[in-house]
TORPA-4810 file (N, C-alpha, C, O; in nm, 3 decimals):
<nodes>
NODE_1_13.732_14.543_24.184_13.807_14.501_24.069_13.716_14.420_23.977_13.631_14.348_24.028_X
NODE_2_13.728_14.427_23.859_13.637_14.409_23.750_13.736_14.268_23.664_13.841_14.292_23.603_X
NODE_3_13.661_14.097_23.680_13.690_13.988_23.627_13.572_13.953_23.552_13.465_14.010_23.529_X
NODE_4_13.618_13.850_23.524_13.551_13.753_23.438_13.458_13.625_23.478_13.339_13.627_23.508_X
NODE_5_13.513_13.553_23.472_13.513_13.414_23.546_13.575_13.392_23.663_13.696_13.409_23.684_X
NODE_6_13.503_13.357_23.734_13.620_13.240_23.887_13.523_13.164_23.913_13.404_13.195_23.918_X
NODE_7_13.572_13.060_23.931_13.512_12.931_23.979_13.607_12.872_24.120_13.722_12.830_24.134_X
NODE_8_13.476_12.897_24.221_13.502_12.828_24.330_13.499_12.690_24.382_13.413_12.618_24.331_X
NODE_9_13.587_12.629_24.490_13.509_12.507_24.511_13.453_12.531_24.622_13.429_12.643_24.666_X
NODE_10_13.425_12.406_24.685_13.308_12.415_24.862_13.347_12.492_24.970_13.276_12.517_25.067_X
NODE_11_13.533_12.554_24.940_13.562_12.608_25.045_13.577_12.711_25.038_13.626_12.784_25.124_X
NODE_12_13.520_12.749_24.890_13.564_12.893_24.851_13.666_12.928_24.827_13.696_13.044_24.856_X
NODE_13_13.779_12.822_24.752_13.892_12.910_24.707_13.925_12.838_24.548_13.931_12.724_24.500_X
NODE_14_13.938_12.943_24.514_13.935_13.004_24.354_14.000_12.889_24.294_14.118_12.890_24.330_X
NODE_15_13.975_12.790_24.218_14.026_12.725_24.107_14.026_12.721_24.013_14.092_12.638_23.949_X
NODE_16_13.931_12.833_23.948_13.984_12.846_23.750_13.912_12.974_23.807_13.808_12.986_23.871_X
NODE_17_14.040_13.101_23.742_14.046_13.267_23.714_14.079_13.284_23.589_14.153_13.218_23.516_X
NODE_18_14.007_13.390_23.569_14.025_13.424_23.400_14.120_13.437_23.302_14.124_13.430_23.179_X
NODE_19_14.218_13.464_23.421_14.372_13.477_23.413_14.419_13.355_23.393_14.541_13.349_23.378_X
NODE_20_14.359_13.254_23.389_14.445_13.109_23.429_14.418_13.072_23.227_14.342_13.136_23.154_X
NODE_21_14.496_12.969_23.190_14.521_12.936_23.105_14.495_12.771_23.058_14.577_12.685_23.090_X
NODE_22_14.390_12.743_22.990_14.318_12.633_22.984_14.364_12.548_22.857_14.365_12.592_22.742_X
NODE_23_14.407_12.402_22.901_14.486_12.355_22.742_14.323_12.290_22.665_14.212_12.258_22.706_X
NODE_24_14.392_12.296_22.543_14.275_12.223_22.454_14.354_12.110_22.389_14.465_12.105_22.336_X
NODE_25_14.257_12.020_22.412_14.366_11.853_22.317_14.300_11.878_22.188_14.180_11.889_22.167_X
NODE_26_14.442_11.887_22.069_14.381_11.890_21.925_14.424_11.739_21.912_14.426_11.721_21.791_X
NODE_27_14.453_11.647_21.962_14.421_11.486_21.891_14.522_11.404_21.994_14.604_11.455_22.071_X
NODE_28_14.499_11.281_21.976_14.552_11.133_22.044_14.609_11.038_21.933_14.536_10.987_21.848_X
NODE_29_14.730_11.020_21.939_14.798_10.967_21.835_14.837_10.808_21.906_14.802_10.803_22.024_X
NODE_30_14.900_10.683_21.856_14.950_10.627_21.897_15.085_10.632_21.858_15.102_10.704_21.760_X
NODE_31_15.223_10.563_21.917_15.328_10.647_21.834_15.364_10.440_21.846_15.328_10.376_21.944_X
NODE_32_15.421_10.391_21.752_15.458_10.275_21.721_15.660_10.225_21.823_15.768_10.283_21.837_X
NODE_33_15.630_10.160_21.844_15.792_10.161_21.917_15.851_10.164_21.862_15.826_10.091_21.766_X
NODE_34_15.978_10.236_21.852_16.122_10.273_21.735_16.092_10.314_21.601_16.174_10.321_21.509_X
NODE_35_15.938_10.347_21.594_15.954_10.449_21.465_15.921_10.563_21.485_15.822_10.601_21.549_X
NODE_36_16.042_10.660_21.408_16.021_10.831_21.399_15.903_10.822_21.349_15.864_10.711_21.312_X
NODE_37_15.825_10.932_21.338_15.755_11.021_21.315_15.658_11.148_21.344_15.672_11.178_21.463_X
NODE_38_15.573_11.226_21.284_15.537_11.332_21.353_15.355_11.349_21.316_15.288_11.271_21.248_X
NODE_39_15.322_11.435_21.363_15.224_11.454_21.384_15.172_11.641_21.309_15.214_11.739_21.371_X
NODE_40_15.114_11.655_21.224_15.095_11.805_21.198_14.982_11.847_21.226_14.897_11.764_21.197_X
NODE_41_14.936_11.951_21.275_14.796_11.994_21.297_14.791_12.186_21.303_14.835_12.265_21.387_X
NODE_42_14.742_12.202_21.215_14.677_12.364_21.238_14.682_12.439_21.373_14.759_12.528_21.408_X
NODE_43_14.550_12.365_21.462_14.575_12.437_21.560_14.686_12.435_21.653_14.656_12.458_21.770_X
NODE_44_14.817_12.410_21.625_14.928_12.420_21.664_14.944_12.580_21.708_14.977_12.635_21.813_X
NODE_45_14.900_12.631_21.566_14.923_12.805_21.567_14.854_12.887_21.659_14.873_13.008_21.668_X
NODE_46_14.749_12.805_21.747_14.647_12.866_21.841_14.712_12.923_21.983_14.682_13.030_22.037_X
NODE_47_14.799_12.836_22.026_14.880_12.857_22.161_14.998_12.791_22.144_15.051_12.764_22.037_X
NODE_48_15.046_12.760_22.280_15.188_12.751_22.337_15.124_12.563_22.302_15.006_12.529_22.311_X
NODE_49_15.237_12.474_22.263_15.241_12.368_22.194_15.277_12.282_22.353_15.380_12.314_22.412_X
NODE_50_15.180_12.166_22.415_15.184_12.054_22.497_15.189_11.917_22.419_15.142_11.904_22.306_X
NODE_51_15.252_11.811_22.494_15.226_11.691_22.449_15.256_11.655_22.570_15.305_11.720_22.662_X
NODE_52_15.211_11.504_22.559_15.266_11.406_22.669_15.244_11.262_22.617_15.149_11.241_22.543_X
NODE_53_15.325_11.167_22.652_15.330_11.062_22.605_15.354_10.967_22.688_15.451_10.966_22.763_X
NODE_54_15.241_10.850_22.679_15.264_10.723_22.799_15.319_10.585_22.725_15.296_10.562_22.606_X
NODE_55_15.381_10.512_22.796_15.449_10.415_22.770_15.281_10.270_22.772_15.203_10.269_22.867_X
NODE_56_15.268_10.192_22.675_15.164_10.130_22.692_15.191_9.979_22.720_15.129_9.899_22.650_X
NODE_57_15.273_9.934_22.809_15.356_9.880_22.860_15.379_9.855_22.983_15.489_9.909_22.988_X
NODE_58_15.361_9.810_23.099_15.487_9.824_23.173_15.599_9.787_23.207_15.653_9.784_23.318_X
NODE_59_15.639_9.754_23.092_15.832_9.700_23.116_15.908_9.818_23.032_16.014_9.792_22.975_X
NODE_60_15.863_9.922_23.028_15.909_10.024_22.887_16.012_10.119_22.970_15.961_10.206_23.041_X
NODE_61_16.104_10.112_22.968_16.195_10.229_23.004_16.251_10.315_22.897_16.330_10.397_22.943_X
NODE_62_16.239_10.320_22.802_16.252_10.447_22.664_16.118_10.500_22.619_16.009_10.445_22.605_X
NODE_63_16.162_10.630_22.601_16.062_10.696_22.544_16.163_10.781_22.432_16.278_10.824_22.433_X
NODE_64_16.045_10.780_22.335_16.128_10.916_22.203_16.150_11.036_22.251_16.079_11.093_22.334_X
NODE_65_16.250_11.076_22.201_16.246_11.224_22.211_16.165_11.333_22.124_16.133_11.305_22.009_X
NODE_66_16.139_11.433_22.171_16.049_11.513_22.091_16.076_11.629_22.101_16.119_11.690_22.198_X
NODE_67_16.029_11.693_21.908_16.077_11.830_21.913_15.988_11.908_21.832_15.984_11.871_21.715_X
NODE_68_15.889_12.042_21.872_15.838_12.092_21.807_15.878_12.178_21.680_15.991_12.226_21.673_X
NODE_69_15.823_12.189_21.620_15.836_12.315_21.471_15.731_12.417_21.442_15.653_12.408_21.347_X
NODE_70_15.734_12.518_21.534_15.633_12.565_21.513_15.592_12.644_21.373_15.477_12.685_21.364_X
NODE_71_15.673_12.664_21.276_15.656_12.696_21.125_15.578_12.573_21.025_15.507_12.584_20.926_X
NODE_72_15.617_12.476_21.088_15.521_12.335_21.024_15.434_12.296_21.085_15.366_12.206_21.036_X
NODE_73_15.402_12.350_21.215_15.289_12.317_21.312_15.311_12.153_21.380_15.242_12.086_21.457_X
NODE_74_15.380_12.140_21.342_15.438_11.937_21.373_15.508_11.944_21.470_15.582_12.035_21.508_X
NODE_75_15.481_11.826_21.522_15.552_11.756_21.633_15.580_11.668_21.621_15.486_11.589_21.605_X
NODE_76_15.728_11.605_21.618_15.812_11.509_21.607_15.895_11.427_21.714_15.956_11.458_21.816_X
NODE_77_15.873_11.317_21.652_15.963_11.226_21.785_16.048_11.138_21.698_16.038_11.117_21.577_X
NODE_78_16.140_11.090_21.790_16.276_11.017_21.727_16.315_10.941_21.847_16.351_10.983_21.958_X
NODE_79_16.304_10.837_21.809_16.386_10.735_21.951_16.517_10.668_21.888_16.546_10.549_21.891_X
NODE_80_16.586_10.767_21.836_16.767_10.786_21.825_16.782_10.642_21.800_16.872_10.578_21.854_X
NODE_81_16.698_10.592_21.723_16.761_10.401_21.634_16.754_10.300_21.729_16.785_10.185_21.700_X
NODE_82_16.706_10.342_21.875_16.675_10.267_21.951_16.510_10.192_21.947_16.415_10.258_21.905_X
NODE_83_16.496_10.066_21.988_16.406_10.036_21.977_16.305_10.051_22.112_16.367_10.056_22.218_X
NODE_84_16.183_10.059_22.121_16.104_10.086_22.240_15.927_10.013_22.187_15.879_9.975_22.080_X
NODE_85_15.882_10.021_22.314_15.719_9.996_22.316_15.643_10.102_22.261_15.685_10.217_22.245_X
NODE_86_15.511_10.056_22.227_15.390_10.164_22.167_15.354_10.218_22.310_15.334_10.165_22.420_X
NODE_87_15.353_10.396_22.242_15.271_10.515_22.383_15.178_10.555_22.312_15.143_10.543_22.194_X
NODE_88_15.138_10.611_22.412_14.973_10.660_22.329_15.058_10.825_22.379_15.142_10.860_22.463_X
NODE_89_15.002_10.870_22.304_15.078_11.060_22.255_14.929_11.109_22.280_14.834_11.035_22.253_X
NODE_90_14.911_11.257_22.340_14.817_11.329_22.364_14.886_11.456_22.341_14.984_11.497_22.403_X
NODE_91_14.835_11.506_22.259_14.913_11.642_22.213_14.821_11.825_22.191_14.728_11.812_22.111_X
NODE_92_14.826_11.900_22.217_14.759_12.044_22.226_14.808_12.160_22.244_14.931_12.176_22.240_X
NODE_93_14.719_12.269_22.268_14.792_12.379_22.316_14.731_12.432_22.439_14.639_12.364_22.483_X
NODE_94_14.765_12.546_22.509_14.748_12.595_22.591_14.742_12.707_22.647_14.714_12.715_22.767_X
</nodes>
Protein backbone atom coordinates (compact mmCIF):
# COMPACT_ATOMS: atom_id res chain seq x y z
CA UNK A 1 0.00 0.00 0.00
CA UNK A 2 1.28 3.29 -1.20
CA UNK A 3 1.44 6.45 1.87
CA UNK A 4 2.94 9.33 2.57
CA UNK A 5 4.18 10.13 5.83
CA UNK A 6 4.10 8.03 9.20
CA UNK A 7 5.93 8.85 11.94
CA UNK A 8 6.84 6.34 14.46
CA UNK A 9 7.74 6.41 18.03
CA UNK A 10 10.47 3.93 19.94
CA UNK A 11 7.94 1.27 19.88
CA UNK A 12 6.99 1.50 16.56
CA UNK A 13 3.56 2.51 16.61
CA UNK A 14 2.35 5.06 14.24
CA UNK A 15 1.63 8.56 15.64
CA UNK A 16 1.17 11.04 12.80
CA UNK A 17 -0.36 9.19 9.27
CA UNK A 18 -1.01 11.12 6.40
CA UNK A 19 -4.44 10.58 6.94
CA UNK A 20 -4.36 12.26 10.28
CA UNK A 21 -5.29 15.90 10.39
CA UNK A 22 -2.92 18.56 11.81
CA UNK A 23 -4.38 21.99 13.43
CA UNK A 24 -2.56 25.22 12.59
CA UNK A 25 -2.91 28.24 15.28
CA UNK A 26 -3.80 31.42 13.13
CA UNK A 27 -3.40 33.73 16.46
CA UNK A 28 -3.67 34.15 20.50
CA UNK A 29 -6.06 36.68 21.54
CA UNK A 30 -6.72 37.80 25.09
CA UNK A 31 -10.51 38.07 25.62
CA UNK A 32 -11.18 40.87 28.54
CA UNK A 33 -13.83 39.61 31.31
CA UNK A 34 -17.56 40.46 30.38
CA UNK A 35 -16.76 41.98 27.17
CA UNK A 36 -18.31 40.58 23.82
CA UNK A 37 -16.28 40.46 21.12
CA UNK A 38 -14.76 38.66 18.13
CA UNK A 39 -11.94 37.91 16.43
CA UNK A 40 -11.74 37.80 12.25
CA UNK A 41 -9.08 36.13 10.36
CA UNK A 42 -8.80 34.81 6.66
CA UNK A 43 -7.42 31.71 7.32
CA UNK A 44 -10.61 30.74 8.90
CA UNK A 45 -11.52 29.64 5.19
CA UNK A 46 -8.52 27.08 5.26
CA UNK A 47 -10.20 24.27 7.49
CA UNK A 48 -12.64 23.16 10.03
CA UNK A 49 -12.61 26.30 12.70
CA UNK A 50 -10.89 25.31 16.62
CA UNK A 51 -10.64 27.54 19.54
CA UNK A 52 -10.06 27.07 23.09
CA UNK A 53 -10.07 29.33 25.83
CA UNK A 54 -8.40 29.40 29.42
CA UNK A 55 -9.60 31.13 32.36
CA UNK A 56 -6.40 33.37 33.61
CA UNK A 57 -7.45 33.10 37.02
CA UNK A 58 -8.05 30.63 39.33
CA UNK A 59 -11.22 31.60 41.00
CA UNK A 60 -13.02 31.90 37.40
CA UNK A 61 -16.00 29.72 37.00
CA UNK A 62 -17.58 31.52 33.70
CA UNK A 63 -16.47 31.39 30.54
CA UNK A 64 -18.14 33.18 27.24
CA UNK A 65 -19.90 31.50 25.01
CA UNK A 66 -18.80 31.16 21.49
CA UNK A 67 -20.03 31.07 18.06
CA UNK A 68 -18.45 30.77 14.73
CA UNK A 69 -19.47 32.53 11.25
CA UNK A 70 -17.96 31.00 8.81
CA UNK A 71 -19.11 33.67 5.93
CA UNK A 72 -17.24 36.43 8.11
CA UNK A 73 -14.48 34.14 9.03
CA UNK A 74 -15.02 35.47 12.89
CA UNK A 75 -15.30 34.09 15.95
CA UNK A 76 -17.34 35.45 18.59
CA UNK A 77 -17.90 35.29 22.21
CA UNK A 78 -20.58 36.70 24.51
CA UNK A 79 -20.68 36.15 28.23
CA UNK A 80 -24.68 36.81 28.21
CA UNK A 81 -24.15 40.41 30.50
CA UNK A 82 -22.51 38.39 32.91
CA UNK A 83 -19.39 39.45 34.27
CA UNK A 84 -16.13 37.07 34.30
CA UNK A 85 -12.11 37.04 34.41
CA UNK A 86 -9.54 37.62 31.41
CA UNK A 87 -8.75 34.03 29.20
CA UNK A 88 -6.27 33.90 26.93
CA UNK A 89 -8.24 32.46 23.51
CA UNK A 90 -6.09 30.29 21.09
CA UNK A 91 -7.92 29.96 18.00
CA UNK A 92 -7.24 27.89 14.29
CA UNK A 93 -8.09 25.40 11.99
CA UNK A 94 -7.65 21.95 11.39
Amino acid sequence: MAYGLRVRDAAGNIILDITDRVGTVLGVATITGGVNGYVTNAGFAEGAPFWMATALATYSTRSPGFAFDAGLNRLSWDWGGASGVDHKLVYGVY
